[in-house]
PDB file as gemmi writes it, atoms N, CA and C in Angstrom:
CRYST1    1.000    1.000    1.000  90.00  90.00  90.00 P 1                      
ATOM      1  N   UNK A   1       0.843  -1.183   0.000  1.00  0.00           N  
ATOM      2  CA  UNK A   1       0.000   0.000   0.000  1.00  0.00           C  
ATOM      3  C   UNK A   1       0.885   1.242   0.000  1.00  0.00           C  
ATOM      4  N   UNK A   2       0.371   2.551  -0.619  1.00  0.00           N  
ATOM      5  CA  UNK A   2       1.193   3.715  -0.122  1.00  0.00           C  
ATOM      6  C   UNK A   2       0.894   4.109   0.564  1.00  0.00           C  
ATOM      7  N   UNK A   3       0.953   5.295   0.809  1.00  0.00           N  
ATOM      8  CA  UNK A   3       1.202   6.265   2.203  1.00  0.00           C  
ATOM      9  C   UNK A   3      -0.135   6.684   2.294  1.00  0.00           C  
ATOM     10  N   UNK A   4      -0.994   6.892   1.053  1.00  0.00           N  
ATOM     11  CA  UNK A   4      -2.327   7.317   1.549  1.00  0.00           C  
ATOM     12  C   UNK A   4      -3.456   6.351   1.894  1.00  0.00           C  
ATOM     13  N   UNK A   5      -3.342   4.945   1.353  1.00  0.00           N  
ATOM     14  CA  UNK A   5      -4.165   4.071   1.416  1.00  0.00           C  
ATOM     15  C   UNK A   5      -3.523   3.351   2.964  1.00  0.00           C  
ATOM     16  N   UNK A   6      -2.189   3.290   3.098  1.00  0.00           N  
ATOM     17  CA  UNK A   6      -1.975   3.252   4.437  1.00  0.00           C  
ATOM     18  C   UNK A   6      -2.791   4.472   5.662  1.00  0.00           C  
ATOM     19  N   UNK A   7      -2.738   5.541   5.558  1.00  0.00           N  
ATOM     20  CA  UNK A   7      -3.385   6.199   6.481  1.00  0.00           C  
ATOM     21  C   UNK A   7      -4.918   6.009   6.379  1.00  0.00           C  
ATOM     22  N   UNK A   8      -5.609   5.677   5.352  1.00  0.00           N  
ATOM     23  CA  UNK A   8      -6.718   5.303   5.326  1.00  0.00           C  
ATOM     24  C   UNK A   8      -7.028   4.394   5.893  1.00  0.00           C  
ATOM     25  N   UNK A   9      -6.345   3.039   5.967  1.00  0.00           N  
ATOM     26  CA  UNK A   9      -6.326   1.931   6.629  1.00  0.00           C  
ATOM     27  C   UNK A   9      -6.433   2.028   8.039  1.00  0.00           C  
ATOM     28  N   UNK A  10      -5.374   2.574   8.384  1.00  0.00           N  
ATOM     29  CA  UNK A  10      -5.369   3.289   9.602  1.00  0.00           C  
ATOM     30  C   UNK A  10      -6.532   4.084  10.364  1.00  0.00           C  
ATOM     31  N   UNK A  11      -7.122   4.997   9.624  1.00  0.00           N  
ATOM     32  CA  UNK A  11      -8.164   5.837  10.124  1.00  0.00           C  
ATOM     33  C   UNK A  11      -9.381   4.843   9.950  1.00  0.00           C  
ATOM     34  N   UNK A  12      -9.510   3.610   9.121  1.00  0.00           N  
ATOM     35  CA  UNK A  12     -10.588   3.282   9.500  1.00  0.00           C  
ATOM     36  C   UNK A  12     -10.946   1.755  10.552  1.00  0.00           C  
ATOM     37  N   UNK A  13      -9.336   1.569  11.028  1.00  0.00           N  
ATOM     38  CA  UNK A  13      -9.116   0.860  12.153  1.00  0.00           C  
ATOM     39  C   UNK A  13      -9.082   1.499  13.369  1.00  0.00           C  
ATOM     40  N   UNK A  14      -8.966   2.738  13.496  1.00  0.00           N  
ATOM     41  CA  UNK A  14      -9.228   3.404  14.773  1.00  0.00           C  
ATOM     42  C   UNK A  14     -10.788   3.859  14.823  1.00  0.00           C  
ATOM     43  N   UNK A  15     -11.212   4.750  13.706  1.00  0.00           N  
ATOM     44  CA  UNK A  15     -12.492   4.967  13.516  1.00  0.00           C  
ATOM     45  C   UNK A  15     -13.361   3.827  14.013  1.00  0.00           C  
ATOM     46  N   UNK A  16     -13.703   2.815  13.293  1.00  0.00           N  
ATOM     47  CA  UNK A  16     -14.164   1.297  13.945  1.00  0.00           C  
ATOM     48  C   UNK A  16     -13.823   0.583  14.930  1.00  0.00           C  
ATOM     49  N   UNK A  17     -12.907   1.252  15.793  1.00  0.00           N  
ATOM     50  CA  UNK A  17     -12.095   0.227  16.746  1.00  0.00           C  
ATOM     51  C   UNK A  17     -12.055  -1.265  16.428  1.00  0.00           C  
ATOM     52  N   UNK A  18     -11.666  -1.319  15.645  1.00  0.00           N  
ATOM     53  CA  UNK A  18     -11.089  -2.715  15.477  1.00  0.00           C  
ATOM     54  C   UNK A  18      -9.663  -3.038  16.097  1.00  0.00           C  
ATOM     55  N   UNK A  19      -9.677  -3.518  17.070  1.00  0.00           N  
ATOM     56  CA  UNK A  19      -9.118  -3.776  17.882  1.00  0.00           C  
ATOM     57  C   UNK A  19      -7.627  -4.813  17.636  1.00  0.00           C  
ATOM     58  N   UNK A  20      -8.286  -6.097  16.768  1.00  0.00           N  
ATOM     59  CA  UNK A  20      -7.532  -7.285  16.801  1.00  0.00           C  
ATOM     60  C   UNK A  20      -6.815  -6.916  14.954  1.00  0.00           C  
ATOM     61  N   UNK A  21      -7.097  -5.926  14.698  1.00  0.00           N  
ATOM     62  CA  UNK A  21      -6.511  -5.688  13.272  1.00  0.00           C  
ATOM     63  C   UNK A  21      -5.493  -4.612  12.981  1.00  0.00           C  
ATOM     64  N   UNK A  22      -4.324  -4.408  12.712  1.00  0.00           N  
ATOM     65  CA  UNK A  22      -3.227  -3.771  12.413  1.00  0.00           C  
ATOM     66  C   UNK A  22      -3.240  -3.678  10.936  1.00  0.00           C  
ATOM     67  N   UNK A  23      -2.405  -2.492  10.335  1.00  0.00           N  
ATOM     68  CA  UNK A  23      -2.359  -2.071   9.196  1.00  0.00           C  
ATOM     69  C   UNK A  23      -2.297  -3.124   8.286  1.00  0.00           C  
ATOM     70  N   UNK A  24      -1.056  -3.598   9.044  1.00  0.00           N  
ATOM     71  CA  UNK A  24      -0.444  -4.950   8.446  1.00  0.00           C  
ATOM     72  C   UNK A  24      -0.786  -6.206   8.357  1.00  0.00           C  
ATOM     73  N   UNK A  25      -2.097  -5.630   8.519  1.00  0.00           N  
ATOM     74  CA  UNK A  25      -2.995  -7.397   8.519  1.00  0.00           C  
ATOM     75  C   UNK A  25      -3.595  -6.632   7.086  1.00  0.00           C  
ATOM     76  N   UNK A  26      -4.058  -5.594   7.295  1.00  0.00           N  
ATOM     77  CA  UNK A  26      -4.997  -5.213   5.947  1.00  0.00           C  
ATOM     78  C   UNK A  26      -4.425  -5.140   4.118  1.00  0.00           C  
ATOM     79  N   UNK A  27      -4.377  -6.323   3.313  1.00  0.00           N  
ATOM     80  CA  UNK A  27      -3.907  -6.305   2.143  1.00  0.00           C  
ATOM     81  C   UNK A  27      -4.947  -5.119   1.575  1.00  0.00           C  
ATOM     82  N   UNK A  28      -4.328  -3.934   0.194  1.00  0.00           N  
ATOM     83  CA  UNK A  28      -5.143  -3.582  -0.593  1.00  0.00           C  
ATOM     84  C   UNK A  28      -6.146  -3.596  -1.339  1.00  0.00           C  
ATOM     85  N   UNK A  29      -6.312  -5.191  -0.910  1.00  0.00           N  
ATOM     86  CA  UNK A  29      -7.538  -6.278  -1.766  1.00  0.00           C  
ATOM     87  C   UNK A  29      -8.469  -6.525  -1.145  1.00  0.00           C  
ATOM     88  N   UNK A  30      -8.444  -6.661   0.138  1.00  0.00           N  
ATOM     89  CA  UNK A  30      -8.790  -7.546   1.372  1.00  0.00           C  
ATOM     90  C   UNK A  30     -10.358  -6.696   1.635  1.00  0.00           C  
ATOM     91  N   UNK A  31     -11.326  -7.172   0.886  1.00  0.00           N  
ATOM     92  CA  UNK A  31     -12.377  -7.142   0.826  1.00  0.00           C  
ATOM     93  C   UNK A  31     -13.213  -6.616   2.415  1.00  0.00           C  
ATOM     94  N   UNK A  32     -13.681  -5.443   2.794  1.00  0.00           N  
ATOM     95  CA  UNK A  32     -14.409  -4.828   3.529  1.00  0.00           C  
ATOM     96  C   UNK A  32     -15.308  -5.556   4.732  1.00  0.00           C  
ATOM     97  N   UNK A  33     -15.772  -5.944   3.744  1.00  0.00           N  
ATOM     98  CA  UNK A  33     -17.089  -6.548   4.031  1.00  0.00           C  
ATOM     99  C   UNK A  33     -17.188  -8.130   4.387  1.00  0.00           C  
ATOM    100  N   UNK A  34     -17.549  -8.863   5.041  1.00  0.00           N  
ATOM    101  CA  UNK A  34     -17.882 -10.273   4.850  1.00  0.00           C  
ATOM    102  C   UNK A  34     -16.557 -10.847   5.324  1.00  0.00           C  
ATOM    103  N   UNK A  35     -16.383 -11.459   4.634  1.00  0.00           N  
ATOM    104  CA  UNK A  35     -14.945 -12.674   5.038  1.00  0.00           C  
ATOM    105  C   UNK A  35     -13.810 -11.543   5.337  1.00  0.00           C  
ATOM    106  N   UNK A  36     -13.557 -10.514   4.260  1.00  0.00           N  
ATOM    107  CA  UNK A  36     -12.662  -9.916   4.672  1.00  0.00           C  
ATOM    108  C   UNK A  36     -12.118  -9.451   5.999  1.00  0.00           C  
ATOM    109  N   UNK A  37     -12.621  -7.715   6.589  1.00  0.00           N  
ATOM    110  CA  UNK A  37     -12.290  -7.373   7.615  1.00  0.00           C  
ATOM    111  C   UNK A  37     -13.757  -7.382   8.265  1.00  0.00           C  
ATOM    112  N   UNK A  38     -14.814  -8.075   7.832  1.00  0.00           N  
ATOM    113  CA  UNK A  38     -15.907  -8.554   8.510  1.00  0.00           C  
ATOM    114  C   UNK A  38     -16.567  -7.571   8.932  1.00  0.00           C  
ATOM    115  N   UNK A  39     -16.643  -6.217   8.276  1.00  0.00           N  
ATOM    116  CA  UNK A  39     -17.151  -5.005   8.820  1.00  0.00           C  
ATOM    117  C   UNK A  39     -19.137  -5.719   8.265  1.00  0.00           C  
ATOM    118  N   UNK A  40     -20.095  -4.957   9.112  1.00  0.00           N  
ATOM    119  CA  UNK A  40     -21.044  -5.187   8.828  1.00  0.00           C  
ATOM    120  C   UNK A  40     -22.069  -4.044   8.413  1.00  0.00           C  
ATOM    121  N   UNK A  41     -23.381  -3.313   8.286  1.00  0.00           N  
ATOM    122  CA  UNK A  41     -24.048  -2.646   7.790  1.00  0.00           C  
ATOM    123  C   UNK A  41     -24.140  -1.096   8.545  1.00  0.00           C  
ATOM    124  N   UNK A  42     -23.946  -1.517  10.248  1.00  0.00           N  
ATOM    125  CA  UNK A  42     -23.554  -0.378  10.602  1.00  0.00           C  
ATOM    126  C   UNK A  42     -22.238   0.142  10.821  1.00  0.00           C  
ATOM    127  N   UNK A  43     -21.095  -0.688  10.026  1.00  0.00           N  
ATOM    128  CA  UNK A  43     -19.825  -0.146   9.671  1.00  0.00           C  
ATOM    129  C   UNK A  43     -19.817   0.589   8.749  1.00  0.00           C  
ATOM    130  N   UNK A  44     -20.750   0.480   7.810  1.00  0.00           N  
ATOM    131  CA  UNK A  44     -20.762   1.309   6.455  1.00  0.00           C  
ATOM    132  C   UNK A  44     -20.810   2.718   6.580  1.00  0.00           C  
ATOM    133  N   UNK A  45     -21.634   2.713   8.060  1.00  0.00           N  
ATOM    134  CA  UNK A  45     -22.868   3.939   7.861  1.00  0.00           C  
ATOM    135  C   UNK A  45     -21.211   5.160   8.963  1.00  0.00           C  
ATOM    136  N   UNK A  46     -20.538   4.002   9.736  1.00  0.00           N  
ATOM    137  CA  UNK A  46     -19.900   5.052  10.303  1.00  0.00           C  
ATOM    138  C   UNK A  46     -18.412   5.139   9.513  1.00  0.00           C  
ATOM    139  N   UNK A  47     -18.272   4.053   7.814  1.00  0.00           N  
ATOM    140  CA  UNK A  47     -17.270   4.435   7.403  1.00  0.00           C  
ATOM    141  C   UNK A  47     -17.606   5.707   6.126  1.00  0.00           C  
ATOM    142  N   UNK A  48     -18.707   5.955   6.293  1.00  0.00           N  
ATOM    143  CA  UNK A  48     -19.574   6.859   5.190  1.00  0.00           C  
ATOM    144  C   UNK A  48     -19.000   8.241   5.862  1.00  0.00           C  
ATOM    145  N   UNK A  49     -19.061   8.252   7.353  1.00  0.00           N  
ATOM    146  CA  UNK A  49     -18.618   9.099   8.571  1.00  0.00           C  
ATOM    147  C   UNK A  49     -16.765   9.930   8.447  1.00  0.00           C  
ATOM    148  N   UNK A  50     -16.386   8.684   8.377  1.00  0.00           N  
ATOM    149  CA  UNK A  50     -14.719   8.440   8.809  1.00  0.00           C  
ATOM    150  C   UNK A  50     -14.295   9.100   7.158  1.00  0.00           C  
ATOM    151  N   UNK A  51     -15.317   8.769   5.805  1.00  0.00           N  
ATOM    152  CA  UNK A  51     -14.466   9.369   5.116  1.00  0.00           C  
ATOM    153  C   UNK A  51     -14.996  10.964   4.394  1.00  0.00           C  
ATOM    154  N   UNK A  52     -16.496  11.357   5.288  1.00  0.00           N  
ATOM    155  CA  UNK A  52     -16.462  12.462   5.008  1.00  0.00           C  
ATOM    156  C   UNK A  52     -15.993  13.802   5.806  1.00  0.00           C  
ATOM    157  N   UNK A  53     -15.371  13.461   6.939  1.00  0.00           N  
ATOM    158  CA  UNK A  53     -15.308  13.625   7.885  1.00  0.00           C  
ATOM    159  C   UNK A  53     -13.047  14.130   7.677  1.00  0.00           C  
ATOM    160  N   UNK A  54     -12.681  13.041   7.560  1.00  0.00           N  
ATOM    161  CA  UNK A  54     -11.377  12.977   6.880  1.00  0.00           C  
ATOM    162  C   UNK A  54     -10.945  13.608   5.425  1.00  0.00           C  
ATOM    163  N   UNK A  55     -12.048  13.226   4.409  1.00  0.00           N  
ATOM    164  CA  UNK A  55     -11.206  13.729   3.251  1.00  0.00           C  
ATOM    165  C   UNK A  55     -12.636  14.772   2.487  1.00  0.00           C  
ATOM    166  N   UNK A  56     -13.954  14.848   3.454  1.00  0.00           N  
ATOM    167  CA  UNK A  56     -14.591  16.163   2.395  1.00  0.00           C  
ATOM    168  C   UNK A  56     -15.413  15.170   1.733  1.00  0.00           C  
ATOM    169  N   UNK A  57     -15.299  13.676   1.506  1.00  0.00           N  
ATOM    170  CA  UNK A  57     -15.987  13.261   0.354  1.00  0.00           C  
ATOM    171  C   UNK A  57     -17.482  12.589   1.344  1.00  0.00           C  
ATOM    172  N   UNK A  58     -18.471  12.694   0.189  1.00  0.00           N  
ATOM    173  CA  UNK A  58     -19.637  11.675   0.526  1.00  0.00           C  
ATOM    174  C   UNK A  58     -20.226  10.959  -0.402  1.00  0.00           C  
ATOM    175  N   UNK A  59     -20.702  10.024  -0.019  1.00  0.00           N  
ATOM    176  CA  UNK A  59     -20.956   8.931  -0.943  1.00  0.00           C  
ATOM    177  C   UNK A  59     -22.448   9.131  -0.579  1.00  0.00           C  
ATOM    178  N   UNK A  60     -22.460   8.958  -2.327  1.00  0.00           N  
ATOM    179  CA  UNK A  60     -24.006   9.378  -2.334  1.00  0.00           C  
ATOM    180  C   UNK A  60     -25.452   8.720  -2.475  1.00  0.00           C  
ATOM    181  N   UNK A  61     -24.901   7.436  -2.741  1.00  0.00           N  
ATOM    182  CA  UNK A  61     -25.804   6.439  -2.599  1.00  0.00           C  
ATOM    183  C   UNK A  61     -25.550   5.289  -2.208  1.00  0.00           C  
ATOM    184  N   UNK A  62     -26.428   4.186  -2.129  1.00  0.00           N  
ATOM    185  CA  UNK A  62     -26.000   2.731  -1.768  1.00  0.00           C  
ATOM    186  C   UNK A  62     -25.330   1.748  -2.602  1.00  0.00           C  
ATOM    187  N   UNK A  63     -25.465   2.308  -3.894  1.00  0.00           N  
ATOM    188  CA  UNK A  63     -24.582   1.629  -4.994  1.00  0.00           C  
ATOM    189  C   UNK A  63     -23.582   1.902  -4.967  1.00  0.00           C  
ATOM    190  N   UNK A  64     -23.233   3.791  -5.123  1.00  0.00           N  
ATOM    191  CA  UNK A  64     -21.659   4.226  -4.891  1.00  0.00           C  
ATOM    192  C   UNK A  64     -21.100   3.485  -3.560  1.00  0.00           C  
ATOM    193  N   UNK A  65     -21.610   3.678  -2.645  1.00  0.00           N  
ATOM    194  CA  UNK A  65     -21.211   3.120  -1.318  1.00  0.00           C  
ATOM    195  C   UNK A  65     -20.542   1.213  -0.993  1.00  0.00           C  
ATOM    196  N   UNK A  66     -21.482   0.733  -1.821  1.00  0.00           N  
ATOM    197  CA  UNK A  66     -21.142  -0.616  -2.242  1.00  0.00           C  
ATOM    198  C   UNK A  66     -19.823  -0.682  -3.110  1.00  0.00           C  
ATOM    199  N   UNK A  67     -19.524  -0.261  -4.257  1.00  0.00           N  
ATOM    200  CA  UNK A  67     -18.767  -0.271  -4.953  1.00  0.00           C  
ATOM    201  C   UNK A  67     -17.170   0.602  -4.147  1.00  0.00           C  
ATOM    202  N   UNK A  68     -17.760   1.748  -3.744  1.00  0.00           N  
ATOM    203  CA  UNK A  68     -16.104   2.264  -2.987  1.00  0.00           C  
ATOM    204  C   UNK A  68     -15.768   1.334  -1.748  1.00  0.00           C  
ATOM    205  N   UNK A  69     -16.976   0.735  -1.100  1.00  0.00           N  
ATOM    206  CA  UNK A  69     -16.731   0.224  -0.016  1.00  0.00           C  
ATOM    207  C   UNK A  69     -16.260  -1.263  -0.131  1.00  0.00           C  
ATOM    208  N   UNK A  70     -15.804  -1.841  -0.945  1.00  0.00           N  
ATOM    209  CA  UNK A  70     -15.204  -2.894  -1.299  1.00  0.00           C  
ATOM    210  C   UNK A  70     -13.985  -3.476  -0.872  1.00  0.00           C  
ATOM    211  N   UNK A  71     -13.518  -2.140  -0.913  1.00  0.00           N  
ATOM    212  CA  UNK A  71     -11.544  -2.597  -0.443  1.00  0.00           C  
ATOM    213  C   UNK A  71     -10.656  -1.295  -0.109  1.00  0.00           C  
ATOM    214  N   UNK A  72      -9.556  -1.692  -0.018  1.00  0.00           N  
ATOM    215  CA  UNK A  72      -9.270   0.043   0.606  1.00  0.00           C  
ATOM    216  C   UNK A  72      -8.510   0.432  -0.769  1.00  0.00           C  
ATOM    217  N   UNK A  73      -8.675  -0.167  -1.617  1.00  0.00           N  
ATOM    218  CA  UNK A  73      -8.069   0.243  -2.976  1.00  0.00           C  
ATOM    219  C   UNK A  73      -8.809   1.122  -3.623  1.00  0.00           C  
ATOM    220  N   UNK A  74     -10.563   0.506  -3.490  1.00  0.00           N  
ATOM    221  CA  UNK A  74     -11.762   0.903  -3.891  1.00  0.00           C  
ATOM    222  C   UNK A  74     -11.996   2.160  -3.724  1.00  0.00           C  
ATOM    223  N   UNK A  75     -11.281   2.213  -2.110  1.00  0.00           N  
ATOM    224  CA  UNK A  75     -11.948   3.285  -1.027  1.00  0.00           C  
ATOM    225  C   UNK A  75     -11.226   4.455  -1.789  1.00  0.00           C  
ATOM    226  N   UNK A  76      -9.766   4.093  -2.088  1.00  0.00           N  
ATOM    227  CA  UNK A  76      -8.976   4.882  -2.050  1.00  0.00           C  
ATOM    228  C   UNK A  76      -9.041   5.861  -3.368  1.00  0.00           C  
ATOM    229  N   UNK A  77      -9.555   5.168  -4.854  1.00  0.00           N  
ATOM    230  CA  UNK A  77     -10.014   5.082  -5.850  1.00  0.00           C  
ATOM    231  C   UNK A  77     -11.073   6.359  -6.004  1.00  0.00           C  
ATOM    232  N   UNK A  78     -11.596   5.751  -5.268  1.00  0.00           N  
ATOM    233  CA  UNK A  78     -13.475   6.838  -4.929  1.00  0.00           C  
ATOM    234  C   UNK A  78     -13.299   7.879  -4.237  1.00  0.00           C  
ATOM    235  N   UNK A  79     -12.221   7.979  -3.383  1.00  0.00           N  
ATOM    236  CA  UNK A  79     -11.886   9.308  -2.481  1.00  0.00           C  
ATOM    237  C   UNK A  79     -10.758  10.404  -3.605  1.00  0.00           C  
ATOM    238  N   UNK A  80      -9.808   9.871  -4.573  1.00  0.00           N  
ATOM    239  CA  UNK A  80      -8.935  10.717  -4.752  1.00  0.00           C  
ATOM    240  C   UNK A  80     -10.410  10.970  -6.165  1.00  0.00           C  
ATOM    241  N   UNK A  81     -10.880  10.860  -6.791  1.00  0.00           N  
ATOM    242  CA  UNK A  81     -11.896  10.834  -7.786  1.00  0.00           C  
ATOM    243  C   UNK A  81     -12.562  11.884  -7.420  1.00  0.00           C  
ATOM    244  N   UNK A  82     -13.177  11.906  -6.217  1.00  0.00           N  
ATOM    245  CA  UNK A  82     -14.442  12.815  -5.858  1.00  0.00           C  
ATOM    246  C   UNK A  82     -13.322  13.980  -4.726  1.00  0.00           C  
ATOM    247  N   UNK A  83     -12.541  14.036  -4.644  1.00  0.00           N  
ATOM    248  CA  UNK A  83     -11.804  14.733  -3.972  1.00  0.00           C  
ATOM    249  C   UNK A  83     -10.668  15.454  -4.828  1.00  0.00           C  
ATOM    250  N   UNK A  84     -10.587  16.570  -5.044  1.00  0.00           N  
ATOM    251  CA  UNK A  84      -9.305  17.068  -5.782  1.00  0.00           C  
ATOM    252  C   UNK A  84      -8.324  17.183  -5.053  1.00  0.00           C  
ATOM    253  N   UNK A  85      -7.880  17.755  -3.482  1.00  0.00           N  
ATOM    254  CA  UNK A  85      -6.947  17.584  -2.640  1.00  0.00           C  
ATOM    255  C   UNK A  85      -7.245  16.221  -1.530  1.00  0.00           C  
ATOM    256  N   UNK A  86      -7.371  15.034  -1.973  1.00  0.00           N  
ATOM    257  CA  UNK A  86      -7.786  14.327  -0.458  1.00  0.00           C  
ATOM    258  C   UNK A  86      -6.815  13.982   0.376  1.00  0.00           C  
ATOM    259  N   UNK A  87      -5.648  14.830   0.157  1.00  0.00           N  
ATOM    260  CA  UNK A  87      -4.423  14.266   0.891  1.00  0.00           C  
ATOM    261  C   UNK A  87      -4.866  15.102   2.740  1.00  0.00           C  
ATOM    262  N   UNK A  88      -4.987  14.668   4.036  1.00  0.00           N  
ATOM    263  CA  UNK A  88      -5.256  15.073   4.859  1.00  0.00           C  
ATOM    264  C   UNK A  88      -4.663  16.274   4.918  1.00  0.00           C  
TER     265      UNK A  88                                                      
END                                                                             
């Protein structure tokens, strides 16, 4: 990961307190949701939070939200897109 999808990672392991998960558990791939980092429906709603909150952006529906919320590649993808500066 780089430096921004790393701090993203980051902000949304503290944001969620996820407790038992370190950066370095989280691959760029490593799917959100479900098997992945097992986030569930009201993770969405407070990672909808963590990234408008952090980088300015909002996701504007449940489809966009599905699709950025996929992976932190996804995330990362959908934030520099809808964000012209999203660097913190």
């Amino acid at each position: 990961m780089n430096e921004q999808q790393n701090l993203l990672a980051q902000r949304i392991i503290e944001g969620l307190n996820l407790e038992d998960i370190t950066v370095e558990d989280v691959d760029i791939d490593t799917p959100l949701f479900g098997e992945g980092l097992g986030l569930d429906s009201i993770d969405a709603l407070e990672l909808a939070v963590i990234v408008d909150r952090n980088y300015g952006v909002k996701i504007n529906n449940a489809e966009e939200g599905r699709s950025a919320f996929a992976s932190i590649r996804s995330l990362d993808s959908y934030i520099q897109q809808h964000c012209a500066d999203a660097t913190p």
